[in-house]
Backbone as a ProteinNet text record, in pm:
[ID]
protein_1_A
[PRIMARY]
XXXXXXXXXXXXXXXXXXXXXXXXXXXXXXXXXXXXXXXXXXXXXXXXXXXXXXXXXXXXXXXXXXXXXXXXXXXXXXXXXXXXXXXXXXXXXXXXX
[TERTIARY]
398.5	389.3	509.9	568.9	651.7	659.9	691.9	683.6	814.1	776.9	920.4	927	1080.8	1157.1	1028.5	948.2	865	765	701.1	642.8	520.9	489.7	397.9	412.3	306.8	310.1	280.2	378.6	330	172.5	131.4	0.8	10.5	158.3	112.3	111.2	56.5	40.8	-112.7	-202.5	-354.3	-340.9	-211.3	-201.3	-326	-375.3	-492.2	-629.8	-650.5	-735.7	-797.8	-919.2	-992.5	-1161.2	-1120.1	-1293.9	-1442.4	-1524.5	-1648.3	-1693.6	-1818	-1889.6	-1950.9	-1996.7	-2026.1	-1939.7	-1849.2	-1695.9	-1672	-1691.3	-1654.9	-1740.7	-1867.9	-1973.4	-1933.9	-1913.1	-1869.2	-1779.7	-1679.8	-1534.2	-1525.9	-1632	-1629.2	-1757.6	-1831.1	-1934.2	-1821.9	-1749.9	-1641.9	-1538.1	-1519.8	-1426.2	-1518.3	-1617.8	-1699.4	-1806.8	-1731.4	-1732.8	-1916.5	-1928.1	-2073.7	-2042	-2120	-2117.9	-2149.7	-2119.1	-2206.6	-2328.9	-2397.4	-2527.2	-2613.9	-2573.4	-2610.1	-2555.9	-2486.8	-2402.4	-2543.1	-2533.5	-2658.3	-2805.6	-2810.3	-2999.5	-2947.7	-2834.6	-2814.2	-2802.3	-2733.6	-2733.3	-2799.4	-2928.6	-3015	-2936.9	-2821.4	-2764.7	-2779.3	-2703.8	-2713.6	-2583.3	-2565.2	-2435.4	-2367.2	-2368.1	-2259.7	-2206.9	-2290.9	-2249.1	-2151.1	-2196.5	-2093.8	-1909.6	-1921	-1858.9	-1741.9	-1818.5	-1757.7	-1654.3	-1732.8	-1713.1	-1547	-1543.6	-1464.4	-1343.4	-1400.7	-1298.3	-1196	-1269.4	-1218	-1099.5	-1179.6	-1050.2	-952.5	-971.2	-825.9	-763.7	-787.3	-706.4	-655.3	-674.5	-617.9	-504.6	-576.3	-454.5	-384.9	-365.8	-311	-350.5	-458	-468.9	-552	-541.7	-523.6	-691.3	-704.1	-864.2	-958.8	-981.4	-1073.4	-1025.1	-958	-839.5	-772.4	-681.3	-555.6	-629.6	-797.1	-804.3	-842.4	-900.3	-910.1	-780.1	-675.6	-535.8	-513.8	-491.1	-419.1	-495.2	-627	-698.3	-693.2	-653.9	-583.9	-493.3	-347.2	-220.7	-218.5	-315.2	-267.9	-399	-420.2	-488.7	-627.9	-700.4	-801.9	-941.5	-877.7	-949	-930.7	-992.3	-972.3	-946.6	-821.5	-753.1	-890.8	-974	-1008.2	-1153.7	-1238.8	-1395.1	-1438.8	-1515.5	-1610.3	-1733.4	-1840.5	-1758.6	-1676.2	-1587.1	-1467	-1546.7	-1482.5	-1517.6	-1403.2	-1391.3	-1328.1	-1245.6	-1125.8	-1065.9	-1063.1	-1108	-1099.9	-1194.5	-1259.4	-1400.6	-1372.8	-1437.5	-1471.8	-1333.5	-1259.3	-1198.7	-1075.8	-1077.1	-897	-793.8	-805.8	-717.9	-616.6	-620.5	-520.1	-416.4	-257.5	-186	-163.4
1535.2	1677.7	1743.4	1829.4	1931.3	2025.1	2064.2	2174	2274.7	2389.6	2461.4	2511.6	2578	2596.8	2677	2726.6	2832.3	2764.7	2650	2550.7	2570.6	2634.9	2636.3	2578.1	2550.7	2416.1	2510.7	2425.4	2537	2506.7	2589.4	2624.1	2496.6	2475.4	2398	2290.3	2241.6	2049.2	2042.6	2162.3	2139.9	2098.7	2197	2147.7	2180.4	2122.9	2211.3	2206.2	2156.4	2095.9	2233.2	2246	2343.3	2299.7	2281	2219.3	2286.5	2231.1	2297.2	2305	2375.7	2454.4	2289.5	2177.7	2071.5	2036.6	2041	1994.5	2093.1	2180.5	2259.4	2250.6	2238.3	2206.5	2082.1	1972.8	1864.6	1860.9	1880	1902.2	2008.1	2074.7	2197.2	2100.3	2027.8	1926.2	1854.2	1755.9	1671.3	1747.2	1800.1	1906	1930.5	1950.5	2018.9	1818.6	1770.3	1601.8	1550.3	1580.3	1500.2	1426.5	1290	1166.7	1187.3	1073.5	1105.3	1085.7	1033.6	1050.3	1155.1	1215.1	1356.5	1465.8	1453.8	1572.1	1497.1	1423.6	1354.9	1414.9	1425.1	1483.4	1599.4	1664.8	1814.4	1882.8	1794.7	1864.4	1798.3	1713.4	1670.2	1597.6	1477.9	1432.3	1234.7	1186.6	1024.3	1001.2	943.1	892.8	809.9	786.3	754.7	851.9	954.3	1096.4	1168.7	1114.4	1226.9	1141.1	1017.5	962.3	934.9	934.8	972.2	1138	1192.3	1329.6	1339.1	1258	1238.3	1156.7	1111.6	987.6	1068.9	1153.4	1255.5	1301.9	1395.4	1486.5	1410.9	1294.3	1239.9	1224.7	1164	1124.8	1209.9	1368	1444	1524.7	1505.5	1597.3	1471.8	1333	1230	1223	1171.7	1181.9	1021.3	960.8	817.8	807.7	928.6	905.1	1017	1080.7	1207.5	1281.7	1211.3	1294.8	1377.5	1276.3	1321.7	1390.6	1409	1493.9	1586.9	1660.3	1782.1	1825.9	1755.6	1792.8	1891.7	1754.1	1867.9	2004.2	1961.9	2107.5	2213.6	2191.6	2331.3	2330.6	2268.4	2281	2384.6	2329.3	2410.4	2523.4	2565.5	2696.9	2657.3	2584	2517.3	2564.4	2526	2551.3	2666.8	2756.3	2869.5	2795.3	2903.4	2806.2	2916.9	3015	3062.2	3100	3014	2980.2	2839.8	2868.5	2732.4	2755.8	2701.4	2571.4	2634.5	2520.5	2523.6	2554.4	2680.7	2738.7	2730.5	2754.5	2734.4	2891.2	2883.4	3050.8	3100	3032.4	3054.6	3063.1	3151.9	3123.4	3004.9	2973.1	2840.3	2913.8	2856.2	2898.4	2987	2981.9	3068	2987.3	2887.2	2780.8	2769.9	2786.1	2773.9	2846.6	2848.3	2909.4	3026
-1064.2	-1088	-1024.1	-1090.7	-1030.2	-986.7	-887.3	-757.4	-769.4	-809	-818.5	-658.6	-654.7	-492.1	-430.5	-499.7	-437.3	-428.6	-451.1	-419.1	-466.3	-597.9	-647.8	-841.9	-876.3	-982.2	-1082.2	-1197.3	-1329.3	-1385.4	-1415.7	-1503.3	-1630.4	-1635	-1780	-1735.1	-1622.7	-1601.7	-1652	-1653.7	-1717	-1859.4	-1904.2	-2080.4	-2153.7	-2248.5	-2329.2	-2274.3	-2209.9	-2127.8	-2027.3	-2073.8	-2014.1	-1972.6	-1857.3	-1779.6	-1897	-1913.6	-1919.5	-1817.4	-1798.1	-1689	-1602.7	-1666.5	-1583.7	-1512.9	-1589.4	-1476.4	-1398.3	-1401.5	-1339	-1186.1	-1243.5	-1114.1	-1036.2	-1138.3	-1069.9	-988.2	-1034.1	-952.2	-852.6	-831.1	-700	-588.4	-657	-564.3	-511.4	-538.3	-517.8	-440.8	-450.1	-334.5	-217	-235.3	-99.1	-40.8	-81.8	-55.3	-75.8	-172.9	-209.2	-334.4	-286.5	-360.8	-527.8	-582.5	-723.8	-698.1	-650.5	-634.9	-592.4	-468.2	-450	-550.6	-703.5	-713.4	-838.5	-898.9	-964.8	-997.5	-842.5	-766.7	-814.9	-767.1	-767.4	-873.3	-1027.6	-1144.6	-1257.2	-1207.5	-1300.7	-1419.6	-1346.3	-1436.8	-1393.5	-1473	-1389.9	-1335.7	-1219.4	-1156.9	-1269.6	-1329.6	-1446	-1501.4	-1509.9	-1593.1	-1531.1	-1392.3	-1287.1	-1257.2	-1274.6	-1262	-1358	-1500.2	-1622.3	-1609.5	-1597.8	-1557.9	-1465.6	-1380.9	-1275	-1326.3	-1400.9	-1470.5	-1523.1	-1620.6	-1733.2	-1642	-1569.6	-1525	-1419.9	-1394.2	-1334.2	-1391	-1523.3	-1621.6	-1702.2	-1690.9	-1816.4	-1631.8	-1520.6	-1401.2	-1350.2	-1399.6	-1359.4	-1197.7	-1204.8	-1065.1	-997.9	-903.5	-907.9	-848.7	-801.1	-699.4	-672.2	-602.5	-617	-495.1	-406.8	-270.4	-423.4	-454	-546	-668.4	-679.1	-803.1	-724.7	-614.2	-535.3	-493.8	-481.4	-435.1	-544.6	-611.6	-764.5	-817.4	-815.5	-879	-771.8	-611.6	-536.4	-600.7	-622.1	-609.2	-756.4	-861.4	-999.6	-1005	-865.7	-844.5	-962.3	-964.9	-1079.6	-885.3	-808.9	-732.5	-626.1	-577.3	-458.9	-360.4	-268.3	-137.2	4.5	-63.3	27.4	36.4	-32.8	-57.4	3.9	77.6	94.7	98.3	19.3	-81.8	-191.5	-189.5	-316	-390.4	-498.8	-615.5	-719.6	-841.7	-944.4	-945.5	-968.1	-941.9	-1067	-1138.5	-1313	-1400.2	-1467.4	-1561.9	-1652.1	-1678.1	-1780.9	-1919.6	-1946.1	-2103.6	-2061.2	-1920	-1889	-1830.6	-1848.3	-1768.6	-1892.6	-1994.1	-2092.6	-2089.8	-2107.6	-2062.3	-2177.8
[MASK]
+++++++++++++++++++++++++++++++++++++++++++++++++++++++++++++++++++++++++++++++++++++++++++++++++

């Protein structure tokens, strides 16, 4: 990913790629560090689902693990630098540039 001098990342490394609201839950559970299993119990889904889920979005923010997929979703502002728990800074359908 590229970092301009001002050290913030363009909007277009999401590319067309706009979370739905599960991902969205998912990926703010996973930031605030609960397992797939607890994120599972928590959204009446199966740890495969959540995991799938996880899969997805590493692979569309190139990201190697779930450190490096919470990294990236601060760095491309996908996540708030000033909520805990991590919240999404974006409604579902505005991440598109």
């Amino acid at each position: 990913m590229d970092i301009d001098q001002n050290g913030s990342a363009a909007d277009q490394q999401v590319g067309d790629w706009v979370p739905s609201s599960i991902q969205i839950r998912i990926l703010e559970g996973v930031a605030a560090g609960f397992s797939s299993g607890q994120l599972s119990r928590e959204l009446y889904l199966s740890s495969k689902t959540i995991d799938y889920h996880v899969r997805v979005m590493s692979d569309k923010l190139q990201a190697s693990n779930r450190v490096a997929l919470i990294s990236k979703a601060f760095v491309l502002r996908i996540l708030r630098t000033d909520a805990w728990p991590p919240r999404t800074a974006r409604k579902p359908g505005e991440y598109s540039g």
